[in-house]
C-alpha positions in Angstrom: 72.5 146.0 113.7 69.9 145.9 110.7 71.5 143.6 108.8 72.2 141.3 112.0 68.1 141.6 112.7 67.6 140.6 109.1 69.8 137.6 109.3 68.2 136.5 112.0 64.9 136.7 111.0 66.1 135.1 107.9 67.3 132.2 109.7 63.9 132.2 111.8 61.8 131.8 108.2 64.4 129.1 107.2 64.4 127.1 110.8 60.5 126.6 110.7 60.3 126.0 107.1 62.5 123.3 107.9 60.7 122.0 111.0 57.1 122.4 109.5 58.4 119.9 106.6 59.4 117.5 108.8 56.3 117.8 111.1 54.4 115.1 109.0 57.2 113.0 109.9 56.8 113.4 113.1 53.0 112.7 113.0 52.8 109.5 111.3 55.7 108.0 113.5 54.1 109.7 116.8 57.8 110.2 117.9 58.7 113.0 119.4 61.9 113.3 117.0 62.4 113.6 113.3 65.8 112.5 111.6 66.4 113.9 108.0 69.0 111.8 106.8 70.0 113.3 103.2 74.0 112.4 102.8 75.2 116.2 102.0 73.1 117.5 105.2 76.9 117.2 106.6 77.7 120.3 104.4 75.4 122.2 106.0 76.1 121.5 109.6 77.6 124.5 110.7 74.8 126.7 108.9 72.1 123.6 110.5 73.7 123.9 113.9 73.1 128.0 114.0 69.4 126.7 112.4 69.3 124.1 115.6 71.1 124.7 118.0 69.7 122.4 120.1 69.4 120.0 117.2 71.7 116.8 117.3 73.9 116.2 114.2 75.1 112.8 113.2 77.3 111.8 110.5 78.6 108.6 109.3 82.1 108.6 108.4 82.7 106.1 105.5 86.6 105.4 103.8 86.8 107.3 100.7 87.4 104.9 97.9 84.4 102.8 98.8 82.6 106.1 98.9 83.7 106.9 95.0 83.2 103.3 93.8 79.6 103.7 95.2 79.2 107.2 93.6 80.2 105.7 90.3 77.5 103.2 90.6 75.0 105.8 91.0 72.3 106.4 87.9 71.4 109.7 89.8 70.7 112.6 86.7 70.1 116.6 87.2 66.4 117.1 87.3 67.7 120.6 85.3 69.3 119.2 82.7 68.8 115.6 82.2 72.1 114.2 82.3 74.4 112.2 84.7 75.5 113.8 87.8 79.0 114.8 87.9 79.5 113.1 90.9 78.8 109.7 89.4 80.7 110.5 86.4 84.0 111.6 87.6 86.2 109.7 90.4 88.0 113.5 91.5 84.9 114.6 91.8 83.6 112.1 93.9 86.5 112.7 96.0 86.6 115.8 96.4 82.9 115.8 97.7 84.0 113.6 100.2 86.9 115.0 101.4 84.6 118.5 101.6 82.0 116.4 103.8 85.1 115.0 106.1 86.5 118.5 106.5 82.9 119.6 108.2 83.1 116.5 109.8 86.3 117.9 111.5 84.9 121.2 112.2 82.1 120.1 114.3 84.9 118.4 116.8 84.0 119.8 120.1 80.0 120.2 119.8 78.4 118.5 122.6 75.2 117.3 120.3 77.7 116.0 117.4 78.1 112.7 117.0 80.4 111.0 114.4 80.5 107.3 113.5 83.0 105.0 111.6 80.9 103.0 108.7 82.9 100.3 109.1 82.9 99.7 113.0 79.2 100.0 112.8 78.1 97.2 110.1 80.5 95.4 111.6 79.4 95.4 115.7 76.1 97.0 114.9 74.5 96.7 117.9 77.5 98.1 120.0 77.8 101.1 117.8 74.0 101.6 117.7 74.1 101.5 121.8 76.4 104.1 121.9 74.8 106.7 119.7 71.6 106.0 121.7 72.9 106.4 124.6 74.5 109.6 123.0 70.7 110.3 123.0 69.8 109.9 126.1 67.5 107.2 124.9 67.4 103.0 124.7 68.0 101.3 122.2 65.3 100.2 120.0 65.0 96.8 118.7 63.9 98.3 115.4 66.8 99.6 114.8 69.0 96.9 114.7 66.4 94.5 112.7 64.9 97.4 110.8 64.7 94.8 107.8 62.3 93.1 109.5 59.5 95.8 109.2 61.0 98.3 106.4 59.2 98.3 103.3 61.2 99.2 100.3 58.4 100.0 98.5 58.0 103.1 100.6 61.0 104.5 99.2 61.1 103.6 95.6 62.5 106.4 94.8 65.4 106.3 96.9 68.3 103.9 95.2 68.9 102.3 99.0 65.7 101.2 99.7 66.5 97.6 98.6 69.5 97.7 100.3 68.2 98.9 103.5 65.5 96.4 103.5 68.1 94.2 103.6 70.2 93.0 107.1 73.3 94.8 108.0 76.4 93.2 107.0 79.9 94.3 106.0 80.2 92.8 102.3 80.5 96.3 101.3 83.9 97.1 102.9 86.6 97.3 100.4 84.5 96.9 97.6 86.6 99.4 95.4 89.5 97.1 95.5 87.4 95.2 92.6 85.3 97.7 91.2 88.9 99.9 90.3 88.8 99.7 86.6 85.2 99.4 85.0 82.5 101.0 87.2 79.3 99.6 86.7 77.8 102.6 85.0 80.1 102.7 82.4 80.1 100.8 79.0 83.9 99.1 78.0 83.8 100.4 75.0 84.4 103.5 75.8 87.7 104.8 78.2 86.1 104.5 81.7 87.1 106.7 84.1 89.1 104.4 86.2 90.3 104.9 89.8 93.7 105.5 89.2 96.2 104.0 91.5 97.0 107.6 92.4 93.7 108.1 93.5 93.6 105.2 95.2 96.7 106.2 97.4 95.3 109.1 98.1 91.9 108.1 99.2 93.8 105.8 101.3 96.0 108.2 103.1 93.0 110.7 103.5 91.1 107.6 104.6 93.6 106.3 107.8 93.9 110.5 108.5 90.3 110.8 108.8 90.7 107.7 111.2 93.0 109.1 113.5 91.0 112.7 113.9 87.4 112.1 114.2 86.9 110.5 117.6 83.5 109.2 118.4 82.5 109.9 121.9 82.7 106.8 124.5 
């Protein structure tokens, strides 16, 4: 009984550190919501859900190998040590980090504030997909977030490496872009062995990738 009081209490301290960081947010915007959206929140869900539970989680489900091609591009480097992440340097490890956030994915099936969507079917019918998650929301779509290149200004997040992308309009050019980023990615110099997606990787990214399809529904 102890230890359950401390955990709780733990998880008290951690819930409004958490909410008085995003309370700036919340501020500046006058909204009455905040959304956090770093990418690896999704490994936290179950812990964030227990944080929140009245919280709603939303993750973006993205196919695998354009998810490691991406990660390869990445010039991301440990604060700690200086050097390259791991994730942009190796393609298993890339994977692997994404099939650990599809697996938590999967385990928030059945949560009533979950919602999951398919990359791909949302830069492709944007406005239908946005719809439905705000309606998920029990609120209307905003215009702003369908033309949000219209008023975002990259400068704001110049540290962020997808601010000039998000400034930009929503299209789908970026679906299936491993298929000709396979052998040399980007961050790599050719004249030294790059660590190539392997066509075994590839097969399995693309199995894991239809799999991942089939299981994560997104709610009507």
């Amino acid at each position: 009984r102890v230890a359950a009081t401390r955990s709780s209490r733990i998880d008290a301290a951690a819930a409004d550190a958490i909410a008085a960081f995003l309370k700036p947010a919340k501020q500046m915007s006058g909204s009455a919501r905040a959304a956090q959206k770093t990418p690896t929140n999704l490994l936290h869900f179950p812990t964030l859900r227990r944080l929140f539970p009245n919280a709603y989680l939303i993750s973006i489900v993205r196919d695998g190998r354009d998810v490691v091609s991406s990660l390869l591009e990445m010039t991301w480097r440990d604060d700690r040590t200086g050097k390259p992440m791991a994730v942009t340097q190796s393609p298993q490890i890339a994977t692997n980090l994404w099939a650990a956030s599809v697996a938590n994915d999967e385990k928030m099936a059945g949560d009533k504030r979950f919602y999951s969507l398919r990359y791909e079917n949302l830069v492709r019918s944007p406005a239908e997909e946005i719809a439905k998650l705000f309606a998920f929301l029990g609120e209307p779509t905003p215009n702003l977030a369908l033309y949000h290149d219209q008023s975002f200004d990259a400068l704001e997040g110049e540290n962020e490496t997808s601010a000039a992308r998000v400034a930009e309009p929503i299209d789908a050019t970026a679906i299936g872009r491993w298929r000709s980023q396979s052998e040399y990615p980007p961050t790599y110099s050719p004249t030294r062995p790059p660590p190539s997606i392997t066509n075994e990787l590839v097969t399995t990214l693309s199995m894991k990738a239809r799999s991942c399809e089939t299981r994560i529904s997104v709610p009507g």
